[in-house]
C-alpha positions as CSV (number, residue, x, y, z in Angstrom):
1,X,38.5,-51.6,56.0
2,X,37.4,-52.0,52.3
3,X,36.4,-55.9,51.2
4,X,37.0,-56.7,48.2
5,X,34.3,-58.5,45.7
6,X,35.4,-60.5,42.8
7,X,34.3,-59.5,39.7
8,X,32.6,-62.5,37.6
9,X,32.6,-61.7,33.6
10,X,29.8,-64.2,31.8
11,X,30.3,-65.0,28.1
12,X,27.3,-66.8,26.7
13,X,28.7,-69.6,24.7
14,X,27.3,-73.3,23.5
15,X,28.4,-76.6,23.7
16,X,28.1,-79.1,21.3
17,X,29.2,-82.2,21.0
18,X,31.0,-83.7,17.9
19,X,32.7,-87.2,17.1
20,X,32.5,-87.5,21.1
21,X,34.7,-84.3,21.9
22,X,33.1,-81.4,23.3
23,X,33.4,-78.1,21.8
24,X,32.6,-74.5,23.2
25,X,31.7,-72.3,20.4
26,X,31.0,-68.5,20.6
27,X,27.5,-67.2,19.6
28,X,27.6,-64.3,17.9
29,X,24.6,-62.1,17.1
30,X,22.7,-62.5,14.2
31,X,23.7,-60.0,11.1
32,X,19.9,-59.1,10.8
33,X,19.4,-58.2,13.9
34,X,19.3,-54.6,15.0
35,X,22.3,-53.5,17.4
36,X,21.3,-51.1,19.9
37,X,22.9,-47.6,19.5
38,X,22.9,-43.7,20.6
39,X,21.9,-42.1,17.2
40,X,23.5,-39.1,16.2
41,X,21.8,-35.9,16.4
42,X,19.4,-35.5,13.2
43,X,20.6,-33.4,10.8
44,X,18.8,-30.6,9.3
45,X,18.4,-30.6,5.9
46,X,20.0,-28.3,4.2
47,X,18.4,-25.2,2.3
48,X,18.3,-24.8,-0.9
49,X,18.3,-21.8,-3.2
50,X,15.7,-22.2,-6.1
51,X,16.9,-20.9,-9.2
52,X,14.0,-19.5,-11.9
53,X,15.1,-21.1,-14.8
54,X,14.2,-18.5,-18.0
55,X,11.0,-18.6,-19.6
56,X,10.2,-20.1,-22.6
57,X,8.3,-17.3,-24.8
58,X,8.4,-18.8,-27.8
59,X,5.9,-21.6,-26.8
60,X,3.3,-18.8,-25.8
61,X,4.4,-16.5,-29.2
62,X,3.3,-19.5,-31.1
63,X,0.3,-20.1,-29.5
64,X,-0.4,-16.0,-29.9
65,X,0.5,-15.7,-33.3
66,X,-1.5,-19.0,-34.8
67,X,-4.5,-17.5,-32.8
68,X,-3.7,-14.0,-34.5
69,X,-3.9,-15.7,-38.1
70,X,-7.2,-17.8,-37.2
71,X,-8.6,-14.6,-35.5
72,X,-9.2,-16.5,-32.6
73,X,-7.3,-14.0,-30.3
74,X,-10.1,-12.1,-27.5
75,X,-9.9,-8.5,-26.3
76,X,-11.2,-7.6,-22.4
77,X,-11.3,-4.2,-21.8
78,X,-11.0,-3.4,-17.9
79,X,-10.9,0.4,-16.1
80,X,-8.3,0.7,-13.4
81,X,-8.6,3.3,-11.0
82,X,-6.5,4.5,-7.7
83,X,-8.3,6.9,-5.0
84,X,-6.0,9.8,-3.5
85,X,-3.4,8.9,-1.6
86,X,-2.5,9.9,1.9
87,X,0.3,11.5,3.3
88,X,2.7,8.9,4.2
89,X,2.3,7.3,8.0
90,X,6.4,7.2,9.3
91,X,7.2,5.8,13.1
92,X,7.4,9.1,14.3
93,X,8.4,7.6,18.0
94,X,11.4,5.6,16.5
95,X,15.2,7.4,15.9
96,X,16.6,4.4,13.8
97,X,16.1,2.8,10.5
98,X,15.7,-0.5,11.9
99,X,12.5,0.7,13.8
100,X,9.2,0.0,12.1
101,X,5.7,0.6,12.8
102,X,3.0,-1.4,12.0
103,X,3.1,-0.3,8.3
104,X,6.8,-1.3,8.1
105,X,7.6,2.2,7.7
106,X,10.6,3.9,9.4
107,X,11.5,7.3,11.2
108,X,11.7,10.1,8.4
109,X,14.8,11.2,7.3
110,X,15.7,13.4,4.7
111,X,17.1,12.2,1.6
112,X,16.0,8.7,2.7
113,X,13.3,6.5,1.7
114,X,11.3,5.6,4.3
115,X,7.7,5.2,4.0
116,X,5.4,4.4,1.0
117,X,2.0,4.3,0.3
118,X,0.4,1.6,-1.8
119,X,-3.1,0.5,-3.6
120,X,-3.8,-2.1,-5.5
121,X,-6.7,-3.0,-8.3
122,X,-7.5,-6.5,-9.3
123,X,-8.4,-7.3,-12.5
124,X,-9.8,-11.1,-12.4
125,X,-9.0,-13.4,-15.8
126,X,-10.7,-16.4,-17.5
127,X,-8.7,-19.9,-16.3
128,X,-6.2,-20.8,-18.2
129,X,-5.9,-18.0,-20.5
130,X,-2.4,-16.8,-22.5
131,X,-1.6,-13.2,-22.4
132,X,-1.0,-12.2,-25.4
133,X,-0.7,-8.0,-24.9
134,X,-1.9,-5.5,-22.7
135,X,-2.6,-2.3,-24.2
136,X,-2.5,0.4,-21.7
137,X,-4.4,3.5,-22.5
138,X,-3.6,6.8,-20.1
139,X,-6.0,9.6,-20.5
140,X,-4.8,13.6,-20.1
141,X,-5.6,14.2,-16.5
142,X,-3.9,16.3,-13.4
143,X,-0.8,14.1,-12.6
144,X,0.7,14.7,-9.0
145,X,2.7,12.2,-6.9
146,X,5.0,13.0,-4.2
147,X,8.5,12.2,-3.7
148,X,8.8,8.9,-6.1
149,X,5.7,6.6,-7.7
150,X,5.8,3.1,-9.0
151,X,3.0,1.6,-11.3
152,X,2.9,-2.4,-10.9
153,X,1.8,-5.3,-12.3
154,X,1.8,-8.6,-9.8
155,X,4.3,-7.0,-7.9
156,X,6.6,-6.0,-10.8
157,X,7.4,-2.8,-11.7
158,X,6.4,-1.5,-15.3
159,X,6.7,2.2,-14.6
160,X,8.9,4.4,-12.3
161,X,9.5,8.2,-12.1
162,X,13.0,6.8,-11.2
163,X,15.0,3.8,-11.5
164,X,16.0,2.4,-8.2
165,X,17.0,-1.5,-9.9
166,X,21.4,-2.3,-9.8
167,X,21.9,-1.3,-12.9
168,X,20.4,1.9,-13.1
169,X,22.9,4.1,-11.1
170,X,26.7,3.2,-9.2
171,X,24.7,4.8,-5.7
172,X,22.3,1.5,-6.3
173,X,25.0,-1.0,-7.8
174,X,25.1,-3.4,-4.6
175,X,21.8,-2.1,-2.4
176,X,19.1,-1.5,-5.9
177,X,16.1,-3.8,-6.5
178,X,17.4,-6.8,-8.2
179,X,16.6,-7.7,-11.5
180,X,15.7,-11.3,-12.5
181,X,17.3,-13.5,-14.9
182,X,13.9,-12.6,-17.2
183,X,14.7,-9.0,-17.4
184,X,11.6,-8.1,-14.4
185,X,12.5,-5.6,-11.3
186,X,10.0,-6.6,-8.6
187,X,8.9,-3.8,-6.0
188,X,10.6,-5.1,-2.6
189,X,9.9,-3.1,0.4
190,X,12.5,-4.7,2.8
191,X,15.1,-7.0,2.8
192,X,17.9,-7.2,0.8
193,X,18.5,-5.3,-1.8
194,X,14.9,-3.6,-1.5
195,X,13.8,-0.2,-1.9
196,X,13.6,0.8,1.9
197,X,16.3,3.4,3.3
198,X,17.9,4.0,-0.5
199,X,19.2,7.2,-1.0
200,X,16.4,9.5,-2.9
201,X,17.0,12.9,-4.6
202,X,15.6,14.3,-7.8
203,X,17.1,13.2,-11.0
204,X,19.5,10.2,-9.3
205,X,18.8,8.1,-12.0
206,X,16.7,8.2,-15.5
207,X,12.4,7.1,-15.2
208,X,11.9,3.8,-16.0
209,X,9.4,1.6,-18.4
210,X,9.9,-2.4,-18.7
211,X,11.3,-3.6,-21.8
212,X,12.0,-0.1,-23.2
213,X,15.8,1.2,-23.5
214,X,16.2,4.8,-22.6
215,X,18.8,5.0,-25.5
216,X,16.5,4.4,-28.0
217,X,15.3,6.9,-30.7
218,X,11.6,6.9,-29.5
219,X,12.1,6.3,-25.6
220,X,10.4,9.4,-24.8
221,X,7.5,8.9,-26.5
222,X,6.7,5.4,-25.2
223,X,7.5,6.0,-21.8
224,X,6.5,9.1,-20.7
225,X,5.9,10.1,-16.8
226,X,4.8,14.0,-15.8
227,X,6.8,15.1,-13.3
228,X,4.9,15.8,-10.1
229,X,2.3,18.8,-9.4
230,X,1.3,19.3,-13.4
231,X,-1.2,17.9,-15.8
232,X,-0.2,15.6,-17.9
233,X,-0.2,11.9,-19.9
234,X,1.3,9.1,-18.6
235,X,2.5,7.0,-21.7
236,X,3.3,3.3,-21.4
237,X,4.1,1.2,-24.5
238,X,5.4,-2.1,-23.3
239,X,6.9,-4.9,-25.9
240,X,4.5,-7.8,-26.1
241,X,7.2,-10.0,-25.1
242,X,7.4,-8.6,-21.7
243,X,3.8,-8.5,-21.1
244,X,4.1,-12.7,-22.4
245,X,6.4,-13.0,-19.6
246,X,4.3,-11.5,-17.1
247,X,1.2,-13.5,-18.1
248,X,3.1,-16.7,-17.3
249,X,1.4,-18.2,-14.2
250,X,4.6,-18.3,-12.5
251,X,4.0,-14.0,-12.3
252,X,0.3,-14.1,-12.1
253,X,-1.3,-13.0,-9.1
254,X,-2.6,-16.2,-7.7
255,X,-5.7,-17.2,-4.9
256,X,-6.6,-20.9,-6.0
257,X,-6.2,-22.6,-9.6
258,X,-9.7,-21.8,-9.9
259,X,-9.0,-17.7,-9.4
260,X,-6.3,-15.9,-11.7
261,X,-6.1,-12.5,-11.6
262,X,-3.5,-9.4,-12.7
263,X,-2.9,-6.9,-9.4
264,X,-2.0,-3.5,-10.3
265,X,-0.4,-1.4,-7.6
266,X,0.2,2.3,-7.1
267,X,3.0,3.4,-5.2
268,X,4.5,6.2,-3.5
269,X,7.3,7.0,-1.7
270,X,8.5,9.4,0.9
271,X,11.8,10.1,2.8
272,X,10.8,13.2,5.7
273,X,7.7,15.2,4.9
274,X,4.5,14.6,6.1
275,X,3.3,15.8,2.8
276,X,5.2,12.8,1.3
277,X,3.3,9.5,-0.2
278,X,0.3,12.5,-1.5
279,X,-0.8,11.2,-4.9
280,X,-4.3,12.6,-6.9
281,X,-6.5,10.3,-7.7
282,X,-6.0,8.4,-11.2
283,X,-7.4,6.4,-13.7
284,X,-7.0,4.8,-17.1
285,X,-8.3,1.6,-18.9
286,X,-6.1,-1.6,-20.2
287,X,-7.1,-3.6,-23.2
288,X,-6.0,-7.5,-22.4
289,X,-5.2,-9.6,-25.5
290,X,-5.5,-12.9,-24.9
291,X,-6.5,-16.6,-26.1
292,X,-9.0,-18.5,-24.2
293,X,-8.1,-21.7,-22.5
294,X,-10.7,-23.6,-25.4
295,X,-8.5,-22.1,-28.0
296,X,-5.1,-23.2,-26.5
């Protein structure tokens, strides 16, 4: 037998009493305060895509060329040297491109890049310096690299025995290094659209030197790379202008604002042979124009 309990509904009202007649009136909450509620799940923010906006050379041009006319332009002169390289170290246990040892390096496989070999060299600069130039000055010495080899400044390529960037080739059009809105190619190992797994053979695409057109007249003599196993002269003439955008701080190689340096890199490549990534040991000396931060 179910009983049956009324249900009593309380609306808090107030009386008050006006010209002798009483009246009920309604009290409502007060617009300030705070009505309790089940908030909504937060919502992430959403991410955003920085976008580089282009450099502005001219203000560093100026500073370099007033300096030029009051002589008050400096000259460092720094040796860079690389050790030989070692073969290159591939996940021998893995089967598939996606598997990676500790080096990031992949299984080999022929006619695919999968391992490199890198060193780097760190030249430290004065604080607040402008870049002027860079001089680069390549003595005759054995030259021998194996398959591909990359020079690099702060992670940016200057010099390649091939060009691997989107524009270079249709087998790189939508996979090749990317190429910034300042004309730079930086060295990406992984990732998208980054060097790993490419497609390599000899003579896929034409060598490569920053800021200098392989249709031009004298291409050949400013950019200039020995092809592997023979003694030769590396020859590297880069415009100023390209060197001014690399010495912006946004490319320097960075530790603290107290330590600014430039990182050169020397890289090299290999797709299935154990013999692959092998470089000789080289060297060769860069003079740094450049205007002290007193001078500025």
């Amino acid at each position: 037998m179910k009983t049956l309990f009324p249900i009593i509904i309380f609306v808090l009202t107030s009386c008050s009493v006006k010209n002798n007649e009483t009246q009920w009136v309604k009290i409502e909450p007060k617009k300030d305060m705070p009505e309790a509620s089940i908030e909504p799940p937060t919502k992430q923010p959403e991410k955003t895509v920085e976008t580089k906006q282009p450099l502005n050379i001219k203000v560093t041009q100026d500073i370099c060329k007033i300096a030029k006319q009051e002589k008050k332009i400096k000259v460092m002169e720094e040796p860079i040297s690389f050790s030989k390289g070692g073969t290159c170290i591939f996940n021998d246990t893995g089967r598939f491109a996606n598997q990676l040892n500790d080096l990031r390096n992949g299984p080999p496989e022929n006619y695919k890049i999968r391992a490199i070999s890198k060193q780097l060299f760190e030249v430290p600069l004065p604080k607040n310096v402008t870049i002027c130039n860079i001089d680069f000055n390549f003595p005759l010495q054995s030259m021998s690299y194996d398959d591909e080899m990359f020079l690099t400044l702060n992670e940016y390529i200057i010099i390649a025995s091939q060009n691997y960037s989107v524009k270079s080739n249709k087998k790189y059009k939508h996979n090749g290094l990317k190429i910034s809105d300042d004309g730079l190619i930086k060295f990406k190992w992984h990732g998208e659209n980054s060097l790993y797994n490419l497609y390599y053979n000899h003579g896929v695409s034409k060598k490569y030197c920053l800021g200098l057109s392989s249709d031009s007249v004298d291409y050949h003599k400013k950019c200039h790379i020995p092809a592997t196993q023979t003694i030769g002269q590396l020859k590297l003439d880069i415009p100023a202008k390209e060197i001014m955008k690399l010495g912006v701080s946004k490319y320097l190689g960075t530790r603290t604002q107290e330590e600014v340096f430039l990182n050169f890199g020397f890289i090299t490549t290999g797709d299935n042979d154990k013999d692959d990534c092998q470089h000789s040991p080289y060297k060769f000396s860069i003079s740094i124009h450049y205007v002290p931060d007193n001078e500025n």
